[in-house]
C-alpha positions in Angstrom: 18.9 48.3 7.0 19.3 44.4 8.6 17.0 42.0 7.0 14.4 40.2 8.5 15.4 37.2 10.2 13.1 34.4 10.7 12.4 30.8 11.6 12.3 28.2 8.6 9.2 28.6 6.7 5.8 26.8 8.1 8.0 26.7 11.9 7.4 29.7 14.5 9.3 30.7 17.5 7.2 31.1 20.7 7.4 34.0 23.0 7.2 33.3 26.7 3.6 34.2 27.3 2.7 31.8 24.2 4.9 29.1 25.4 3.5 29.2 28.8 -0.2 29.0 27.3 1.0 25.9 25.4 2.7 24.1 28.7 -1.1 24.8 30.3 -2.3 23.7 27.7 -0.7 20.7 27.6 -0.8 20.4 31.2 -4.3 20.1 30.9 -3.8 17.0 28.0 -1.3 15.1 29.9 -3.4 15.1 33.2 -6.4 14.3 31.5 -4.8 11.2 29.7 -2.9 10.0 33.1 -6.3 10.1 35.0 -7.7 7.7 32.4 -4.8 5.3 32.8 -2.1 6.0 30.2 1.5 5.9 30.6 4.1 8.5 28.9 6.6 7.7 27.0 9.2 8.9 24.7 10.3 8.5 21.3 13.6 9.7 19.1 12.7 12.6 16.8 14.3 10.3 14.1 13.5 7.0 13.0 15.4 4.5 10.4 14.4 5.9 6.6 13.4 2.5 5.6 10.6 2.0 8.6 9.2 5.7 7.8 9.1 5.0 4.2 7.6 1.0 4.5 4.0 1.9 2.9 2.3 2.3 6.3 2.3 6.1 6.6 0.1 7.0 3.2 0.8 10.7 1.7 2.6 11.6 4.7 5.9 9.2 3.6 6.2 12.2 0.6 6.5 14.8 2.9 9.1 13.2 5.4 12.2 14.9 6.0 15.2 12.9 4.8 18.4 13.5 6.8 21.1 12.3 4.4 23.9 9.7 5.4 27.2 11.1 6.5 30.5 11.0 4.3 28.5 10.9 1.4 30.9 11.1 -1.7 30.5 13.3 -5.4 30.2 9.8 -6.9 27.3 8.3 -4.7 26.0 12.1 -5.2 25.7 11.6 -8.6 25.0 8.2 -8.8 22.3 7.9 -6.9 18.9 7.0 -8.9 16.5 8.1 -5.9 17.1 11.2 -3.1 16.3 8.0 -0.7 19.5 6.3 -1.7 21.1 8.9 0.1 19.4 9.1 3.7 19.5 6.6 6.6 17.3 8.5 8.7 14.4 10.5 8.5 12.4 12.7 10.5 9.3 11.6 12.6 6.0 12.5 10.4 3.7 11.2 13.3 3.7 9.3 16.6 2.0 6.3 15.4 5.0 5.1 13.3 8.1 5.5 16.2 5.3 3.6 18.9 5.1 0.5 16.8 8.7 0.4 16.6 9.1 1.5 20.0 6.4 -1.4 20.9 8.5 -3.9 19.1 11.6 -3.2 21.1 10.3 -3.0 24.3 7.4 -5.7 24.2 9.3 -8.4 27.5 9.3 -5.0 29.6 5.3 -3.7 28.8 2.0 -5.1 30.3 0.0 -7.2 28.2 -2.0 -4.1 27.5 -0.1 -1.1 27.3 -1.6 2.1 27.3 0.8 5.3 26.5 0.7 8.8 25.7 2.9 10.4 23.2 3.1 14.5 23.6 5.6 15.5 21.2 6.2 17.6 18.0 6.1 15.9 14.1 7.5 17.1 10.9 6.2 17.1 7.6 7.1 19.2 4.4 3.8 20.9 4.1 3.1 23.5 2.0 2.8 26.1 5.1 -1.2 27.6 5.2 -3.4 28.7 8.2 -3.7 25.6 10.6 -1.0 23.5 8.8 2.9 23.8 9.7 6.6 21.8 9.3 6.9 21.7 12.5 3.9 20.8 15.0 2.7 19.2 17.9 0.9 15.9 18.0 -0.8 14.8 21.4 -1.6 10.7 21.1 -2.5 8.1 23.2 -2.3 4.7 22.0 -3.6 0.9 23.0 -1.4 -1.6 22.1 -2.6 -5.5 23.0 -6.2 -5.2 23.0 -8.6 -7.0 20.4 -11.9 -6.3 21.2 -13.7 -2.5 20.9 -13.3 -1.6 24.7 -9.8 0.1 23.6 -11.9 2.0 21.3 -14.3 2.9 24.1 -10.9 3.8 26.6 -9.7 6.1 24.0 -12.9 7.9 22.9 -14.1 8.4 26.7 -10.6 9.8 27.2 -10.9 12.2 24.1 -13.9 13.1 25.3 -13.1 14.1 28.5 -10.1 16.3 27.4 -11.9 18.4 25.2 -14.3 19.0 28.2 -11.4 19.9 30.7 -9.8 22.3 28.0 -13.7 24.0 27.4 -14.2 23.1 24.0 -17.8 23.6 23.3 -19.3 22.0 20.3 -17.2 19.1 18.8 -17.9 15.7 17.8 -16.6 13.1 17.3 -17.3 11.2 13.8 -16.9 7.2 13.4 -17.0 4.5 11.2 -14.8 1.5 10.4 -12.7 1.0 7.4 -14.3 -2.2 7.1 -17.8 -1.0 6.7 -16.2 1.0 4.0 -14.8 -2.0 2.1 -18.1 -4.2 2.7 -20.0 -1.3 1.0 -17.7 -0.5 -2.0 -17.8 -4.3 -2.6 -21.6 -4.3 -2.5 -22.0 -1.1 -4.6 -20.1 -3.5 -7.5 -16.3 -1.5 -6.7 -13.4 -4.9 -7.2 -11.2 -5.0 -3.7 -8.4 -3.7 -5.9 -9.9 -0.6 -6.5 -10.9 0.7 -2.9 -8.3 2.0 -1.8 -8.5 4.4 -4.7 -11.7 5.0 -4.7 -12.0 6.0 -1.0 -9.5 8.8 -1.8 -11.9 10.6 -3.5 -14.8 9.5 -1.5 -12.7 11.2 1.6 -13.5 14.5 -0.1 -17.5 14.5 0.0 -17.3 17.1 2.7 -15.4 19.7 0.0 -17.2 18.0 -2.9 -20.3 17.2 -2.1 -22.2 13.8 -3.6 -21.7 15.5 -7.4 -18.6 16.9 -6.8 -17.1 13.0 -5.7 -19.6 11.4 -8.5 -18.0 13.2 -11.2 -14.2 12.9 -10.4 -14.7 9.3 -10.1 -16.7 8.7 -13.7 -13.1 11.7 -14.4 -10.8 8.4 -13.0 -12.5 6.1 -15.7 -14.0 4.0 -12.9 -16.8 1.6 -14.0 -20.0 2.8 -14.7 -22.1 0.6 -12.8 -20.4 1.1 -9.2 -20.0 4.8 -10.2 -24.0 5.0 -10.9 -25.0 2.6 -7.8 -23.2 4.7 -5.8 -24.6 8.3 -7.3 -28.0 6.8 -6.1 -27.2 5.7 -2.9 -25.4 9.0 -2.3 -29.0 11.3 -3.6 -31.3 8.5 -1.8 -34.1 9.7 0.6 -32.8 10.2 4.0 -33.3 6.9 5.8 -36.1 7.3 8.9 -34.8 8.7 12.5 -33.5 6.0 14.9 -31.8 6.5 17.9 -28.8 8.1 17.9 -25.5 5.3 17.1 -28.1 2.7 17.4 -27.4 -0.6 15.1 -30.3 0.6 13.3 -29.3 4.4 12.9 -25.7 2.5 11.6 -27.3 -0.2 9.3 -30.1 2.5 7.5 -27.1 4.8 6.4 -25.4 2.1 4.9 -25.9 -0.1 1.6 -27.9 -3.2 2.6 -25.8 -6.7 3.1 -23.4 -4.6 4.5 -20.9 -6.4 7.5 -23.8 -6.8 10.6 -21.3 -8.1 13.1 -19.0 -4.9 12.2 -22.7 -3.2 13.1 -23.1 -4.2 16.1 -19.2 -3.8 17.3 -19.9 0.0 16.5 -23.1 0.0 18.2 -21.8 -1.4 21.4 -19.1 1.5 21.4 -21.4 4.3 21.0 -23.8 2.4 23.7 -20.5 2.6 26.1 -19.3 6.0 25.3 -23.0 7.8 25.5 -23.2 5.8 28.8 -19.8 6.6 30.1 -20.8 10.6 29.4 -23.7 10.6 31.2 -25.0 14.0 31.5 -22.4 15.1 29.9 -24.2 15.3 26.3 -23.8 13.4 23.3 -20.4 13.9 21.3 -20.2 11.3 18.7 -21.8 10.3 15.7 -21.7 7.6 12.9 -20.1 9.0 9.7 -20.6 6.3 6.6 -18.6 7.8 4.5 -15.6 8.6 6.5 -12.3 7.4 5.4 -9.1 8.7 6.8 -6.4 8.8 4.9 -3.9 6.8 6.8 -2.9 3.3 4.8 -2.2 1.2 7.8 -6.2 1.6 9.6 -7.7 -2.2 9.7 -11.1 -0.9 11.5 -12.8 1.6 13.9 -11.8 5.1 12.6 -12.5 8.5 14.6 -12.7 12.3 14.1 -12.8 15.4 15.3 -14.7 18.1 14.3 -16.0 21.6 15.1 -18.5 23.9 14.1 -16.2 26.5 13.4 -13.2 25.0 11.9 -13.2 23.7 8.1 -10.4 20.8 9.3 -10.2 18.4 12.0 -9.4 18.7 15.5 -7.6 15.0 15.6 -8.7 11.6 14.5 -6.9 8.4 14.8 -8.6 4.4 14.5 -7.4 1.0 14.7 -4.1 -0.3 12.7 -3.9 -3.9 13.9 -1.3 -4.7 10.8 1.8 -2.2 11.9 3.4 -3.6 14.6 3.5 -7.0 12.9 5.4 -5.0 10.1 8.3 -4.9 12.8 7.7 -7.7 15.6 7.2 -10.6 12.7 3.5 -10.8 14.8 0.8 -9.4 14.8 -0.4 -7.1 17.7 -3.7 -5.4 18.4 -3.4 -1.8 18.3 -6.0 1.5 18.1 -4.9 5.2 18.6 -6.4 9.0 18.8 -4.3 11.7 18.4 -5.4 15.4 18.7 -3.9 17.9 16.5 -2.5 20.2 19.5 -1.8 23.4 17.1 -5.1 23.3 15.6 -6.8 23.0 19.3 -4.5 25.4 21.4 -5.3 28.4 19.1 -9.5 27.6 20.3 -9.1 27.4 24.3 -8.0 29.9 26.6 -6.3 27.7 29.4 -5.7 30.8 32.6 -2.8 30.7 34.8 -3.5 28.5 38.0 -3.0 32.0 40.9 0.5 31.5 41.9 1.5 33.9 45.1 4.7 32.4 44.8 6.3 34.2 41.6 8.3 37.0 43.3 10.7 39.9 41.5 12.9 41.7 43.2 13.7 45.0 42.1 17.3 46.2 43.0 19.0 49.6 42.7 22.5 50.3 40.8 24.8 49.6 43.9 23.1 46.9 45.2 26.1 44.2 46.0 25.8 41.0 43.7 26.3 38.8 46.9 23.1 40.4 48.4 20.7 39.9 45.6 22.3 36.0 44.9 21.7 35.6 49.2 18.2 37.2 49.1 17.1 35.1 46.2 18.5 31.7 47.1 16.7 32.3 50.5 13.4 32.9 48.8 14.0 30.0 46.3 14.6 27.3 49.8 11.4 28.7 50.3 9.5 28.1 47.8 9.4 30.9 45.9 9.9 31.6 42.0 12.3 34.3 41.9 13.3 37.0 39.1 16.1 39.9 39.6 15.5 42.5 37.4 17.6 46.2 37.7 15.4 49.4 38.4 15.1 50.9 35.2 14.0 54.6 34.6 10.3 53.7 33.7 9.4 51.7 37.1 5.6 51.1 35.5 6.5 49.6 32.0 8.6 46.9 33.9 6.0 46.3 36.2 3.6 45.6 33.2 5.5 43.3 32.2 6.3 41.3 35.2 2.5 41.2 35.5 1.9 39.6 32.2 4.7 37.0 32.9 2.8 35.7 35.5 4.8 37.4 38.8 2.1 38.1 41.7 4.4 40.6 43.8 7.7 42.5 43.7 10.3 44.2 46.5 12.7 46.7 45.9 16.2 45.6 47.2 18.5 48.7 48.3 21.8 48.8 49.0 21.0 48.2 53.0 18.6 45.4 52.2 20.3 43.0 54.6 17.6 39.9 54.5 14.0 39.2 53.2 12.7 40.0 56.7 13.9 43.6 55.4 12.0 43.8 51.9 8.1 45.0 51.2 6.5 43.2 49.1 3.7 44.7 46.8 1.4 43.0 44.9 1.2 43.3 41.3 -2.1 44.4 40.3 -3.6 45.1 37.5 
């Protein structure tokens, strides 16, 4: 018996129904993204090994696909000290990396503010589990040249908006800057040189819980008295109610001294958003503690979450620092990605009625020449146009014509002449 052949672990193959759920899918994305303004563009699937691997991408530079140099010799083989040594190029492990670059070579030809979208798929050497793949989609749209928070208010709106066009029910958005973060280690008595470690455990209260997080740090031998002035700002009373993403609501769920101008920056977004929605409903909320795991975030930071799902829906934030990294100076830049694998599996995008997606049906000595005549004609005409032989079960052809998305088929016989000659019945269901 044949063995089972299939795709690389944590990588699937798509049948056509499932591919054609994903283009609506994404259909849906792109023209949601365009109506608000952004531009798409396109990026290699590789990127120099030294750029992917420059400290800017966090855990996500471990699981990067190397692609190894060419002509490599047994004595560089077995010489080398590091599997690095060995690659010039790696593989894309997210969007944000190949747009700074890509920002950096193009900057004379861009506007002042540029505003893209990046639709494309990412690879990272995951330890395949539900939700989590090698191979996956990443849908991103990015603000590159603009200080001041209305980039964050562009990109949340536009967030927003997509997950109402697609019918997700239920999400929010969660925010917080990674400088409110900082300011608040600092005041709990954490040195700067620690916070960055710190907030990687911090980034698991949600699975941890306020123990949980208490505990591992005082496990990581961090100093008492910021470990215990945190534990009792974690198990404090819950502040009073103030309106919702108010500078009050913001500055009661944080440590007191905290950064007020940072305050009211996040205020003013929430203000915007909240207005922009309208009667829309409320969608986001001010998380204190969350972190996002990404090195090269400078300040604002967003999530997505949903009831239902135990992981994110996307995130992104603002990374002024990266581009400077490649350009030699700095440029303001904020992005929000969603995670399209995660989201395609929760909405149900239908096909848009096409009565243009015709089959035509021929029997065994049918002339070649006819059927390539009859369907060129259709096709000037703007018709979609599949040839498919009679087969001996008529109805389990049919079926599947129907699911592919084709409205009406003709049977072509050997005198079928010209599509004035062919009936067309509908496929029903």
């Amino acid at each position: 018996m044949a063995s089972t052949v299939n795709p690389p672990r944590g990588m699937r193959d798509f049948l056509p129904n499932e591919k054609a759920q994903r283009e609506r899918v994404l259909g849906v994305i792109r023209a949601s993204y365009r109506a608000h303004g952004f531009d798409e563009i396109e990026t290699p699937v590789m990127e120099d090994s030294s750029r992917l691997h420059a400290g800017l991408g966090g855990d996500n530079e471990k699981l990067a696909f190397a692609v190894m140099k060419r002509g490599l010799t047994p004595e560089k083989l077995q010489t080398a000290s590091d599997a690095l040594e060995l690659a010039d190029l790696g593989m894309r492990f997210d969007l944000t990396v190949p747009l700074a670059r890509f920002y950096a070579t193009h900057r004379a030809e861009l506007p002042k503010v540029f505003r893209s979208i990046q639709m494309a798929p990412v690879w990272r050497a995951e330890r395949p589990q539900k939700g989590r793949y090698r191979q996956f989609v990443q849908c991103d749209i990015d603000i590159m040249g603009e200080a001041g928070p209305s980039a964050e208010i562009e990109l949340i709106t536009a967030t927003a908006a997509t997950l109402d066009a697609l019918g997700v029910q239920g999400c929010t958005i969660r925010v917080n800057d990674r400088r409110l973060l900082t300011s608040s280690l600092s005041i709990l008595g954490f040195p700067a040189k620690e916070h960055e470690a710190v907030l990687i455990t911090v980034d698991k209260l949600d699975k941890l819980g306020s123990d949980g997080v208490i505990a591992e740090l005082r496990e990581r031998a961090f100093p008492d008295e910021p470990v215990a002035a945190l534990a009792e700002f974690l198990t404090r009373p819950a502040p009073e109610s103030t309106p919702r993403f108010s500078a009050d609501a913001i500055r009661a769920a944080l440590p007191a001294g905290v950064t007020e101008d940072v305050i009211l920056e996040l205020a003013a977004i929430g203000h915007a958003v909240e207005a922009g929605r309208g009667d829309s409903g409320s969608l986001i909320e001010f998380d204190p503690w969350l972190v996002r795991g990404m090195g090269y975030y400078t300040g604002a930071i967003f999530e997505v979450a949903h009831p239902s799902l135990g992981y994110s829906l996307g995130g992104g934030g603002r990374y002024d620092g990266m581009i400077g990294r490649f350009l030699g100076s700095d440029v303001p830049a904020v992005g929000f990605s969603l995670g399209f694998e995660r989201l395609v599996d929760l909405v149900k995008v239908g096909a848009a009625h096409d009565d243009d997606q015709l089959a035509l049906i021929y029997d065994a000595d049918v002339d070649a020449a006819v059927l390539v005549r009859l369907q060129a004609a259709l096709i000037r005409d703007g018709k979609r146009v599949r040839l498919e032989a009679r087969p001996k079960k008529l109805p389990q052809l049919l079926d599947q014509l129907r699911d592919a998305g084709f409205t009406s088929f003709a049977t072509v016989r050997a005198d079928s002449t010209s599509v004035d000659s062919l009936e067309f019945k509908p496929l029903t269901g």
